[in-house]
DRENPA-26673 format. One line per 8 residues: number of its first residue (from 1); their letters; for each residue y, x, z of C-alpha. Coordinates in steps of 0.25 Angstrom, whole numbers. Example, Ala and Ser with C-alpha at 12.3 -4.5 7.8 and 13.67 -1.06 7.14 Angstrom:
1	AS	-18 49 31 | -4 55 29
***
This chain:
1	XXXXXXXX	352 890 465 | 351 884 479 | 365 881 484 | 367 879 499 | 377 875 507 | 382 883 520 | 392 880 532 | 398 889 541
9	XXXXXXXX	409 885 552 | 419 898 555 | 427 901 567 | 439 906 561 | 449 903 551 | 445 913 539 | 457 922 536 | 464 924 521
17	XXXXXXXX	454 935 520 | 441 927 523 | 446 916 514 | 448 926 503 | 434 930 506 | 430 916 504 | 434 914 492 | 428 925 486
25	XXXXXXXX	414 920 492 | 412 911 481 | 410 924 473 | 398 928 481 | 386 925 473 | 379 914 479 | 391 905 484 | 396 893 476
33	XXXXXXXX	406 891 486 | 412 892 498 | 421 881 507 | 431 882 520 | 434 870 528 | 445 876 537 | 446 864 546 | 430 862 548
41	XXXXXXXX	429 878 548 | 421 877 540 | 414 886 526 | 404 880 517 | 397 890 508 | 390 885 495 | 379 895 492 | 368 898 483
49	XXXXXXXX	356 900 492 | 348 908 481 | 357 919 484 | 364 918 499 | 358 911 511 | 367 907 523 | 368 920 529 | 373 928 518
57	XXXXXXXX	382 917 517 | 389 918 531 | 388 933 529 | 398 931 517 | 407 922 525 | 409 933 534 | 409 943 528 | 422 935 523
65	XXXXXXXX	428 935 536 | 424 921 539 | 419 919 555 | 408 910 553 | 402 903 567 | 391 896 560 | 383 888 551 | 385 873 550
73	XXXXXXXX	375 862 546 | 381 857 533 | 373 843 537 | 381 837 549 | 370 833 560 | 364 820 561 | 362 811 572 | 349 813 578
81	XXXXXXXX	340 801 579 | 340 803 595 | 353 801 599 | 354 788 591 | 352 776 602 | 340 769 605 | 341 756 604 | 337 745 617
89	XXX	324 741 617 | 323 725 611 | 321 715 621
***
């Protein structure tokens, strides 16, 4: 089993309905879990990628009625070593 981690940002608070739905993901064969972090707008999906990938994944959460507006890296991004300061030349 390969367990793989994936984040999606949705636009719309998910209704009664959709966080019914949510909850009955976890019986899907394939996810481990499924968490909602209402002030990030945020879901997080715990899969197993042996027998989902990422699409079928976002396809589940909308088929719940979740109104998903992308993918986000779960890495945040780090600085780039060219927009760090270049130091004066020594005199």
């Amino acid at each position: 089993m390969t367990t793989v981690d994936v984040l999606f940002r949705y636009e719309q608070h998910p209704t009664e309905a959709a966080i019914a739905a949510l909850n009955n993901m976890s019986e899907v064969y394939g996810i481990r879990g499924v968490w909602l972090k209402e002030d990030a707008k945020t879901i997080r999906v715990e899969f197993d990628a042996t027998r989902l990938n990422k699409a079928i994944v976002a396809q589940l959460l909308r088929r719940a009625g979740i109104d998903i507006a992308e993918e986000l890296p779960l890495i945040p991004p780090q600085p780039s070593a060219s927009t760090e300061p270049t130091p004066a030349p020594a005199k």
